[in-house]
C-alpha positions in Angstrom: 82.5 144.8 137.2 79.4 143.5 138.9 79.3 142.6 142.4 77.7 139.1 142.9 76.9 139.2 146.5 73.7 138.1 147.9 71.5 139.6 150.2 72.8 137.4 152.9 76.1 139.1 152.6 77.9 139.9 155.8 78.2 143.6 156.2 80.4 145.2 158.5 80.1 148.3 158.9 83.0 150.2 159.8 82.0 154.1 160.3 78.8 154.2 162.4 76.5 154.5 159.1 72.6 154.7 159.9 71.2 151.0 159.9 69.2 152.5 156.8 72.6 153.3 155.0 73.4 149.1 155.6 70.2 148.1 154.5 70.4 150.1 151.6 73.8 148.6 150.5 72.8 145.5 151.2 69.9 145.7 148.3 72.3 147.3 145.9 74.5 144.4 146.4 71.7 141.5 146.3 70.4 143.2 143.1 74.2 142.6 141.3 75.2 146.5 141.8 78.1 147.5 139.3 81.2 148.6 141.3 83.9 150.5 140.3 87.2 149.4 141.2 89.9 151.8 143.0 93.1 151.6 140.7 95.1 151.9 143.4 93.8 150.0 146.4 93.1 145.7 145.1 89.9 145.1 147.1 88.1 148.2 147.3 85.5 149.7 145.8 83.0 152.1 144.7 78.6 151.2 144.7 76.5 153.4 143.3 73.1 154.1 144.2 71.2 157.3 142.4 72.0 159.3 145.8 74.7 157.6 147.3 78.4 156.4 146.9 79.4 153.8 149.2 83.4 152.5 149.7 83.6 148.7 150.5 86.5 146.9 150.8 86.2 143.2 149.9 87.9 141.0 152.4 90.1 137.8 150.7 90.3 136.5 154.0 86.9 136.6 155.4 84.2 137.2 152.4 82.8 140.2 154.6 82.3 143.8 152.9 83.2 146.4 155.1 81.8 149.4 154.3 84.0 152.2 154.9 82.2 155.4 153.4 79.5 157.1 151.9 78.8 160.5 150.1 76.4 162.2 148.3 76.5 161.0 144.5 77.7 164.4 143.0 75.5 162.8 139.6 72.6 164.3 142.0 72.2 167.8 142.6 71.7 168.7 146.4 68.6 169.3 146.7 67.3 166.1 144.5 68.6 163.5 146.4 66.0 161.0 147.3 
């Protein structure tokens, strides 16, 4: 699935993330992002970045994202992440 947000998407961030971390989603989501869908939970999902993994939930009633949580892509060894 691709994400077709743009950059004016309205972000609310949920667990205290750097404003960097925002930002960063932000892009990913403005530059149509693919997401990976959680099986179990309708509305939430999985962006990756080449470092990152960020959990959004997509609110039906709003239109916000609220981003949840991050962790390091584990595609990226420890030491390589940029």
């Amino acid at each position: 699935m691709v994400a077709n947000l743009s950059s004016k998407a309205q972000i609310e961030d949920l667990g205290n993330h750097p404003t960097e971390t925002v930002a960063a989603l932000r892009s990913l989501l403005a530059s149509g992002a693919s997401t990976i869908a959680d099986p179990k939970r309708r509305g939430f999902y999985e962006i990756e970045s080449d470092s990152v993994v960020y959990y959004i939930h997509l609110s039906p009633v709003t239109g916000k994202v609220l981003l949840l949580a991050t962790w390091q892509n584990e595609g990226v060894p420890a030491g390589e992440a940029s």
